[in-house]
N, C-alpha and C positions, 0 to 999 in steps of 0.2 A: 504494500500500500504506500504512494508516495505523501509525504506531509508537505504541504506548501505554506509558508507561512511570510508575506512579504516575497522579496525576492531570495529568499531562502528555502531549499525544497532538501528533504530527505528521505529513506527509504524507512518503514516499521512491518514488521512479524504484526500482520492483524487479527491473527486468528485467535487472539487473546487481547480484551483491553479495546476492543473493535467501539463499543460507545465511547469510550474516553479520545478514544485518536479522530471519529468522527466530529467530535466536539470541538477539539482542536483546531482539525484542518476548519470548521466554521468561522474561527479567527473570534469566537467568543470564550476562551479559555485566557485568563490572565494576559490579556493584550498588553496593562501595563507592566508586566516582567519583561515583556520583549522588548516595548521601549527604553526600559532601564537599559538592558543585556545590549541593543542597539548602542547605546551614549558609551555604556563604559567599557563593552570589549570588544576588540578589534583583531586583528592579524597578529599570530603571535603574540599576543595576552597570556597570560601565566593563569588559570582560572581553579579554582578548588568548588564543586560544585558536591557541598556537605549536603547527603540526604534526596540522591540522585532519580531514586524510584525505577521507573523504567525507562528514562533518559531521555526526556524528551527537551528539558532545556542544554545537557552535554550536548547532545546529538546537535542540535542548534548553533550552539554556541561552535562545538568544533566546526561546525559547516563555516561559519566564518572566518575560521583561520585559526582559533583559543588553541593553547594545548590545553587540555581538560582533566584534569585529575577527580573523577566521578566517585563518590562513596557511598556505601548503601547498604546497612548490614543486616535487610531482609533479604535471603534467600531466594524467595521465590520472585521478589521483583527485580532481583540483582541475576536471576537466571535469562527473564523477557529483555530486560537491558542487555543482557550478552547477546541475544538471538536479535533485538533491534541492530545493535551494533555488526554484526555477521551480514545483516541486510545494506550496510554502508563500506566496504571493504576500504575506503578511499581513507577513510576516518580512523582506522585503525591505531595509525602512527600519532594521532594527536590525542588519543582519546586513553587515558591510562585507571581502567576502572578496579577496584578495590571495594570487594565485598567481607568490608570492615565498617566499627564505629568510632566516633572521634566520642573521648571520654573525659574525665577527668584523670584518670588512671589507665594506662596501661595494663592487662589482663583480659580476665573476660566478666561478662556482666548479662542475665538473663533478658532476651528478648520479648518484650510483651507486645500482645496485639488484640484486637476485639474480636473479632469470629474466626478469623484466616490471616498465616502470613499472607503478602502480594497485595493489602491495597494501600496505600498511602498514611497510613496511620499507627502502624506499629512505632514503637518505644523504647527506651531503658527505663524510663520513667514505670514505676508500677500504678497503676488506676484501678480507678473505681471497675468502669464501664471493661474491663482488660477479662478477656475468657480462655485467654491461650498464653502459655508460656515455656514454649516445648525447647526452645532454642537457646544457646548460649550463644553470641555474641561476643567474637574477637574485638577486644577496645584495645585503644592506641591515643594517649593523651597529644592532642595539636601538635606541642610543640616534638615529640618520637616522632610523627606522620611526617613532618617536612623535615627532618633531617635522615630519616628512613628513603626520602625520595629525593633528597638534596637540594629542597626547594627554600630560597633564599628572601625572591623576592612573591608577591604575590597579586597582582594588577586588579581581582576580583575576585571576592568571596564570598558566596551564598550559600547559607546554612538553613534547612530548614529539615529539620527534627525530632517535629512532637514531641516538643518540652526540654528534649537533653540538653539546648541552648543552656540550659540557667545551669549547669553544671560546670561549662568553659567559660562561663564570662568573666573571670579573672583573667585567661590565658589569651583572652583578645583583646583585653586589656593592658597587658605585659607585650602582646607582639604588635599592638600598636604603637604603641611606647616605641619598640626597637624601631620602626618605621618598617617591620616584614610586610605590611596591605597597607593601602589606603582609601580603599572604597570595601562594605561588607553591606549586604543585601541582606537582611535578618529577621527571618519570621519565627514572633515572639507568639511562644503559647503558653498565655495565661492560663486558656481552660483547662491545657493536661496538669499545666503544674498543680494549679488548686485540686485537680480532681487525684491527684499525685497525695495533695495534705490529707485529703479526705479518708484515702486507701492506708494510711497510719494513724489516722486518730480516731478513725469510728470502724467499730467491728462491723456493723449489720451493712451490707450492700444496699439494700431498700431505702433503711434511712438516710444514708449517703446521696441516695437519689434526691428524695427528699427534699431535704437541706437544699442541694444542689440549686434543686429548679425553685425553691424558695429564695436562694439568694439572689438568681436572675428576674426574678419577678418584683421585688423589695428593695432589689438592689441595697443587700446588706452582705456583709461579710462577716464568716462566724472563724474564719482563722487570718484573719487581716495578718497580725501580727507574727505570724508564722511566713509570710509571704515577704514582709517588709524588708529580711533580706536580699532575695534577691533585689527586690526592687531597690535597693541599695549600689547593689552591685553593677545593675544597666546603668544606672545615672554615671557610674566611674567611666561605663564604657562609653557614652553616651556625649561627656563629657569631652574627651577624647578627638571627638571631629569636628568640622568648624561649620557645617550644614546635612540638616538633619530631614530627609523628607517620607512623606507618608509615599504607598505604593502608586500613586498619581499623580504624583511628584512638587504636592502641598508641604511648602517648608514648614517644619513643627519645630518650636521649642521644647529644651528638655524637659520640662515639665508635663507638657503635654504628652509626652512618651509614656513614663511611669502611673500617671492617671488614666490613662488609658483601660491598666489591668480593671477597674473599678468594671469596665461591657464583660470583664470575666469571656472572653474571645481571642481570636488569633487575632495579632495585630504585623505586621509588616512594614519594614522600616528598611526606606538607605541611607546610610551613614557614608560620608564623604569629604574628604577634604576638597573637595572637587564640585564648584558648585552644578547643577542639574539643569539646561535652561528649558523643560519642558513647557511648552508655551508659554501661559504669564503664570508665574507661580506667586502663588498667595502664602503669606504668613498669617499662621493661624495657632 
């Protein structure tokens, strides 16, 4: 099946994932990831594409030139991405995939997911809503992954997770410091993380439920304070770059970042020293 996306075309394995790559080629699937990936990577870009899935922004991205170092340490979508990959033979040489996780720690760590590996929301994170955890999970803390692969400098980095984000954000913090990236594309998941407090502080699954959707509806918080770390911790990172924009490339101050968790939602954010100039950008 060919994906056209812009003047970018590539080849996919449809015989799995066939609604999702249909959705795609409609050009109605995260149009604003592309205009980011558009602005900031080019020919020969250095690209870490943390939390690859079945590869449809690597495959992109190498189509324009990235060398792609893809991660992804579900199995079964880390199998489709290899059989997408086999359907691009040209991409091979740019495309350096690793079905591994970036951790805090180096070893291994159980892989959680909701009904099945293969769809876009398995974890290291343990959850509430979590019914599978058959897998371990080779980890490799950031900074092992690029000296594991010699990688020095890094032109663009998109991580996106299902919550492991709150686990490195010192260590993108320390390698921003060193000036290793200077642009990171970072989808923040408030909901797994809290749904992460909930799996350690209440035994009953139901009333977890519960709680849950009492808190979206109230918009209350019953372990705020258990949270306020990490929320601590983006602000450091946050801090860090000199323009901060939502996924439609609305400049946000950092406060507006951290309050955010309050939609208890995935939030998406690029971080940039590099300012964005997607049409007229509004500070909000």
């Amino acid at each position: 099946m060919k994906i056209q996306i812009g003047n970018i075309s590539f080849n996919v394995d449809q015989s799995h994932y066939a609604e999702f790559w249909n959705h795609l080629n409609s050009g109605k699937w995260e149009s604003d990831t592309f205009d980011i990936i558009d602005e900031f990577v080019s020919h020969d870009s250095c690209v870490i594409d943390m939390g690859c899935w079945i590869g449809p922004l690597s495959l992109y991205m190498a189509k324009k030139g990235a060398i792609v170092y893809s991660i992804d340490p579900d199995p079964e979508a880390y199998n489709w991405f290899i059989r997408n990959l086999n359907h691009n033979t040209e991409l091979k040489s740019r495309i350096h995939p690793r079905n591994i996780a970036i951790s805090k720690h180096s070893g291994e760590q159980i892989l959680y997911a909701r009904e099945g590996y293969g769809n876009s929301s398995t974890s290291l994170l343990n959850r509430t809503r979590d019914r599978i955890s058959k897998i371990r999970a080779q980890t490799y803390s950031l900074n092992d992954f690029l000296d594991m692969n010699s990688i020095s400098k890094i032109d663009f980095l998109k991580i996106d997770i299902e919550g492991g984000e709150f686990a490195i954000l010192d260590q993108l913090v320390e390698l921003k410091r060193k000036e290793t990236y200077r642009t990171l594309f970072l989808s923040i998941h408030y909901d797994h993380l809290n749904e992460a407090v909930y799996q350690k502080k209440i035994r009953y699954r139901l009333l977890s439920l519960f709680l849950m959707k009492l808190e979206r509806i109230a918009n209350i918080h019953f372990f705020k304070k258990e949270l306020q770390f990490y929320l601590n911790e983006l602000c450091k990172l946050t801090d860090e770059f000199d323009y901060i924009y939502s996924q439609n490339g609305k400049r946000l101050l950092p406060a507006k970042v951290t309050a955010s968790y309050l939609l208890n939602r995935k939030v998406d954010l690029l971080l940039s020293d590099t300012e964005w100039n997607k049409n007229k950008i509004t500070k909000t």
